[in-house]
C-alpha positions as a printed NumPy array, in Angstrom:
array([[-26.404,  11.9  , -34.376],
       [-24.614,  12.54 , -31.511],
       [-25.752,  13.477, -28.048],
       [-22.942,  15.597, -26.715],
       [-22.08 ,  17.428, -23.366],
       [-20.045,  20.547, -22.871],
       [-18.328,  21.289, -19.4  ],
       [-16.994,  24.747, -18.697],
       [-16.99 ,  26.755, -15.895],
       [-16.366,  30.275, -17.484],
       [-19.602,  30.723, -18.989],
       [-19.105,  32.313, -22.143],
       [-16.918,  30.126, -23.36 ],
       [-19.446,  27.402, -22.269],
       [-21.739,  28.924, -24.574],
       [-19.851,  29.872, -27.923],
       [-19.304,  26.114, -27.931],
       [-22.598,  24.961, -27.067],
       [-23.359,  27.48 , -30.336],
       [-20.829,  25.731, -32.356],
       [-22.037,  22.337, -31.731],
       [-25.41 ,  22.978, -31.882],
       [-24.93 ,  24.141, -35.878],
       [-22.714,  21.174, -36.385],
       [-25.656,  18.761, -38.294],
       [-23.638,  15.535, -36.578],
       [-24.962,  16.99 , -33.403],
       [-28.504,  15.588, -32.333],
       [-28.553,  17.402, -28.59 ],
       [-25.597,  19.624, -26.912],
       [-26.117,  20.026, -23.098],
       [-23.972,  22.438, -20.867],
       [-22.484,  21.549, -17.155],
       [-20.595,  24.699, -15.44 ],
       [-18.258,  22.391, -13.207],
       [-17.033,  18.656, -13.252],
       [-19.496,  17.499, -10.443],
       [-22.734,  18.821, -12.224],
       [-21.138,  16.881, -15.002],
       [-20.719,  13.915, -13.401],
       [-24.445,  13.92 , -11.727],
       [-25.386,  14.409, -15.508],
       [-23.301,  11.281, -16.621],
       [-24.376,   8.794, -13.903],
       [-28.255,   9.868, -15.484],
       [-26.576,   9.437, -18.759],
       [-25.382,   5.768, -17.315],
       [-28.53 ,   4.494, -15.443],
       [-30.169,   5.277, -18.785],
       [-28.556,   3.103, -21.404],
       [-26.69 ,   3.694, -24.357],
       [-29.993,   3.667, -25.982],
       [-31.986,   5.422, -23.446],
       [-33.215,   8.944, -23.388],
       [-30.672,  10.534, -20.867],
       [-27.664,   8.965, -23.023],
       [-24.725,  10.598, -23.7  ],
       [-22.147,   9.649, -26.635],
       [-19.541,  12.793, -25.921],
       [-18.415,  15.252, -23.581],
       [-16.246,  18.249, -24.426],
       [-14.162,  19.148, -21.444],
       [-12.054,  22.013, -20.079],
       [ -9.35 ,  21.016, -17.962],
       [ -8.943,  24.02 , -15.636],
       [-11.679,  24.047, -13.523],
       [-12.233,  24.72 ,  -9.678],
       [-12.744,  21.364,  -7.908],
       [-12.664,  18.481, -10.13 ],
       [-10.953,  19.256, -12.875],
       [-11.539,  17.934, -16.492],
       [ -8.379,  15.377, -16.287],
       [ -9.906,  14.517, -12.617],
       [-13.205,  13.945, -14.029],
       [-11.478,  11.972, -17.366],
       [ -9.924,   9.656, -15.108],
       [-13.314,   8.797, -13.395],
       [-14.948,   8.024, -16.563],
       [-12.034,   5.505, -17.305],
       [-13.409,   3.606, -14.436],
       [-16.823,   3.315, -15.891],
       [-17.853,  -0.108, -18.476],
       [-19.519,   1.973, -20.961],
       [-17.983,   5.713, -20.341],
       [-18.983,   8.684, -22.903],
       [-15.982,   9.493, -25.79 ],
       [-13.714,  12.624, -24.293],
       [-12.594,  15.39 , -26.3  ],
       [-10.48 ,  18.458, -24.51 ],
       [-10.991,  21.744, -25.241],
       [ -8.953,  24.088, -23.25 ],
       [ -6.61 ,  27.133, -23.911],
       [ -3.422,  25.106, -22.434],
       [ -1.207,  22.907, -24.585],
       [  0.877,  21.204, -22.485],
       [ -1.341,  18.696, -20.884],
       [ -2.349,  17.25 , -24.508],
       [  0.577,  13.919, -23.429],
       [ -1.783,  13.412, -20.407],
       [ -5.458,  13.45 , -22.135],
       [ -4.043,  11.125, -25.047],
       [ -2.869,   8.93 , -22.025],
       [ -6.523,   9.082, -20.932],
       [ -7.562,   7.661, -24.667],
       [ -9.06 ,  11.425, -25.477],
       [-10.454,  11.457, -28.777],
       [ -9.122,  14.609, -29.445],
       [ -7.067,  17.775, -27.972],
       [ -8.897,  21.456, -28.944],
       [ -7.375,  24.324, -28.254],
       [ -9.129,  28.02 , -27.67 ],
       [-10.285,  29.866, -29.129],
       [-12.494,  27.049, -30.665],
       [-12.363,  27.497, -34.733],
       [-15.316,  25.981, -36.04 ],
       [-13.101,  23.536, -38.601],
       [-11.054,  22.854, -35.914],
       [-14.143,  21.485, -33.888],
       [-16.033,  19.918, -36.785],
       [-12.88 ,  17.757, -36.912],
       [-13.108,  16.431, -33.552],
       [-17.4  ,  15.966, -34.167],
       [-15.986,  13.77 , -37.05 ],
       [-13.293,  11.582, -35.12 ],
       [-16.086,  11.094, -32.105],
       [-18.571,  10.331, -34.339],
       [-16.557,   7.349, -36.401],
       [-15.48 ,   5.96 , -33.031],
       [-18.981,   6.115, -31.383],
       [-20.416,   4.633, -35.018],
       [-17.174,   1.404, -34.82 ],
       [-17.153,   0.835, -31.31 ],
       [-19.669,  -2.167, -30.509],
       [-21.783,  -1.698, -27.638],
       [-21.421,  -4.285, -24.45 ],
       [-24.751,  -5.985, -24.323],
       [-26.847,  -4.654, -20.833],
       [-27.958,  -7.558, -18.461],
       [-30.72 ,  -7.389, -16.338],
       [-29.294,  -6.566, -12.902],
       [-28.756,  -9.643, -10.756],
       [-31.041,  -9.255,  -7.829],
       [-28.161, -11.214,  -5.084],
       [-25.558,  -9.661,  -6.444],
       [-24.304,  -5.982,  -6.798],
       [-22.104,  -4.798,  -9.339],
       [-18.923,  -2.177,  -8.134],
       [-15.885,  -0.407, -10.431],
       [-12.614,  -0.605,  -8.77 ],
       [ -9.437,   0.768, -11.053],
       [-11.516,  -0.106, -13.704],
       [-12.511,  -3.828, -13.145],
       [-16.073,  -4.313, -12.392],
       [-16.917,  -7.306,  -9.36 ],
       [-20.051,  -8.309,  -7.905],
       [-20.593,  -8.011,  -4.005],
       [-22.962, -10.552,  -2.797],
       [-26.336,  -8.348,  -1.069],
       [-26.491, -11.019,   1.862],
       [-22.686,  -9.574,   2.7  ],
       [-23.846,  -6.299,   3.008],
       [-24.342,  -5.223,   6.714],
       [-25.235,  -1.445,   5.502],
       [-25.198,   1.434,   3.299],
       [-23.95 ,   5.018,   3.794],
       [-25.073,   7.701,   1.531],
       [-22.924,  10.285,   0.224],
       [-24.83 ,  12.794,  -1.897],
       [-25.988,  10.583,  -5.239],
       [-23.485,   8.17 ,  -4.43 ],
       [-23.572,   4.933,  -1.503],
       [-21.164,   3.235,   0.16 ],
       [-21.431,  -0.439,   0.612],
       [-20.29 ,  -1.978,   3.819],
       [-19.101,  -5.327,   4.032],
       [-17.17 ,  -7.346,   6.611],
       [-14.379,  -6.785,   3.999],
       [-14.333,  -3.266,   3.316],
       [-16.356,  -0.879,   1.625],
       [-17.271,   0.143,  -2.085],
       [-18.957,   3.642,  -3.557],
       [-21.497,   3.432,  -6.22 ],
       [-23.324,   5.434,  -8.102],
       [-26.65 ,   5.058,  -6.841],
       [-28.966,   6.871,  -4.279],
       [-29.522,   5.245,  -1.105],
       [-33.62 ,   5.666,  -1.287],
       [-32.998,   3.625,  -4.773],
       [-31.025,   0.782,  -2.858],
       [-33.802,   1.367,   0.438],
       [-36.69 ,   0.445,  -2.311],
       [-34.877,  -2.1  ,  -4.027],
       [-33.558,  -3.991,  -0.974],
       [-37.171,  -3.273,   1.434],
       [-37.773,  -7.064,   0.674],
       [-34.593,  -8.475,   1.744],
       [-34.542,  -7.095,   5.523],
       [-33.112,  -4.039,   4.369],
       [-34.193,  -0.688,   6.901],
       [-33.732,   3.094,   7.064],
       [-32.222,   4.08 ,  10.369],
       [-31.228,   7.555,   9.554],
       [-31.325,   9.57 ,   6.838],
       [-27.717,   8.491,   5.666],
       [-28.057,   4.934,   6.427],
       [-29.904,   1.571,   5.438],
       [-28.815,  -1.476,   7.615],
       [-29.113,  -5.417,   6.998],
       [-31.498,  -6.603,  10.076],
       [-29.229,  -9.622,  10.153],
       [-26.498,  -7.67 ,  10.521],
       [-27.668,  -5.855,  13.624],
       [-25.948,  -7.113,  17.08 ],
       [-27.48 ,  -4.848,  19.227],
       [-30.218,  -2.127,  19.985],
       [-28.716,   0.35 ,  22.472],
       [-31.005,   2.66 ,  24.623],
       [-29.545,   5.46 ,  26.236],
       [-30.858,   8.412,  27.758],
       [-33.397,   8.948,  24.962],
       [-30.88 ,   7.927,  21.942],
       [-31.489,   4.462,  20.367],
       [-28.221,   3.247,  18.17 ],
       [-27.58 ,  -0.006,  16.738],
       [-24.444,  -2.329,  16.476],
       [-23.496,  -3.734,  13.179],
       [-20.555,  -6.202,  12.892],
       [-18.836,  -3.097,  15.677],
       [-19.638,  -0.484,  14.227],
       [-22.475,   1.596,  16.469],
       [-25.145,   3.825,  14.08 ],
       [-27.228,   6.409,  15.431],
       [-31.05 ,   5.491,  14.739],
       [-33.179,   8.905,  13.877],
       [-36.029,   9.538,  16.383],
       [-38.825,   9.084,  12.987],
       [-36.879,   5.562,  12.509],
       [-36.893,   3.708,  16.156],
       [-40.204,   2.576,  16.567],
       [-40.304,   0.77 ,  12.78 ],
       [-36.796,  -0.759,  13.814],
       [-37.706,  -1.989,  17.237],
       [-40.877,  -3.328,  15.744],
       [-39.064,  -4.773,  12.934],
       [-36.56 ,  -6.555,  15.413],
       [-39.137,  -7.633,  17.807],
       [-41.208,  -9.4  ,  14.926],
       [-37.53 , -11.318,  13.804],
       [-36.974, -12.182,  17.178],
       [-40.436, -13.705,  18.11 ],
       [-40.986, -15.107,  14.412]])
C-alpha cells in the first residue's frame, strides 16, 4: 500500500484530503505537512530511511499556492533527489497543470477534491510506484561524500573538506573549490567524522584540523584560519581545540 503525504497550508482542506485518502484501501499511512518546509524536513526523514524503511514515503499530494516554498518550488527540489517520492497536485488553479507535467507530476487534481477524481490519481501513483524498479542502496563510502547538483549526484572526497557550516537540518561543505548543501545535520557529520580530525568550534561549524592555518588570540576571542577564511571558536570549544592542536603539533 502506499505511504502518502499531504501538504496544505489551509487546514481544512489539509484535512478533507487526509479523510479521503485515509478511506482509499490503496492507502497504507496518509501524513499531513501545513507548509513546503515541514514537508521537506519530513522527506529528508523519508530519504535517510530507505525506500524500505519505516519513515518512507511513496507519494506526496501537493498544493501549489503556499506561503514560502511553494508546491512547484518544493517539486523542483525533489527532482534533484536519486530516489524522490511520486508528485501529484492538488490545487484549485488550472493553469499551472503545463508546468507540474513538466515536473513529471503523476497527476493534476483540481478542488474541490471528488473522491473518483482522487481514487484515480491513488491508482496512476500506485502502478508507477509498483513498475518503477528501485536503485539498489550502497553502503555509504566512508572517504567519500555524496552531493545533488541539478540533479547529478558526485562524490566530494572528506580529506578535501576544510569545514562544515550548518544551516538548520541542512550542511554546507567547504572545499578549496566551492561549497555544496546536504541534507544532513552537522552533529550527524561531527559524530561521523570525530575519527578523521574532524572538531566542533562553534555551534554552526565543524573544521578539518588539517585544514587549520592559524589559532588567533585576541582580547579574549580565539578564531581560527582555514584555507583564509577566519571562524570564530565558541568559549565551551577553545580549550578542546587548543588541546587538540597542541597534541598534532607535538605528536
Amino acid at each position: 500500500m502506499l505511504r502518502a503525504l499531504a501538504v496544505d497550508d489551509e487546514r481544512p482542506s489539509l484535512e478533507e484530503l487526509l479523510y479521503l485518502l485515509n478511506a482509499d484501501p490503496r492507502i497504507g499511512s496518509a501524513e499531513g505537512a501545513g507548509d513546503a518546509t515541514e514537508a521537506l524536513r519530513r522527506i529528508n526523514r523519508a530519504l535517510e530511511s530507505g525506500p524500505g524503511g519505516p519513515e518512507a514515503i511513496d507519494v506526496v499530494f501537493l498544493d501549489i499556492h503556499m506561503p514560502g516554498l511553494d508546491g512547484l518550488d518544493l517539486a523542483r527540489l525533489l527532482g534533484g533527489f536519486a530516489q524522490p517520492p511520486l508528485v501529484v497536485f492538488v490545487t484549485a488553479h488550472e493553469g499551472f497543470a503545463v508546468q507540474a507535467f513538466d515536473l513529471k507530476a503523476v497527476d493534476y487534481v483540481l478542488k474541490p477534491v471528488r473522491r473518483e477524481r482522487l481514487a484515480e490519481a491513488v491508482r496512476r501513483a500506485t502502478q508507477l510506484r509498483d513498475t518503477t524498479p528501485l536503485i539498489p542502496v550502497h553502503e555509504p563510502d566512508p572517504d567519500h561524500i555524496s552531493v545533488e547538483l541539478g540533479g547529478v549526484t558526485r562524490f566530494v572526497a572528506v580529506e578535501d573538506i576544510t569545514h562544515v557550516e550548518a544551516h538548520g537540518d541542512y550542511a554546507r561543505l567547504h572545499t578549496a573549490q566551492g561549497s555544496h548543501l546536504v541534507r544532513i545535520p552537522l552533529s550527524t557529520l561531527e559524530e561521523r567524522w570525530r575519527s578523521r580530525g574532524f572538531v566542533r568550534i562553534h555551534r554552526r561549524h565543524l573544521v578539518a584540523l588539517r585544514h587549520i592555518g592559524e589559532l588567533r588570540l585576541d582580547a579574549g576571542t580565539v578564531s581560527v584560519l582555514v584555507d583564509s577564511v577566519e571562524l570564530q571558536v565558541s568559549r565551551r570549544h577553545a580549550r578542546q581545540l587548543r588541546d587538540l592542536l597542541l597534541r598534532r603539533t607535538t605528536s
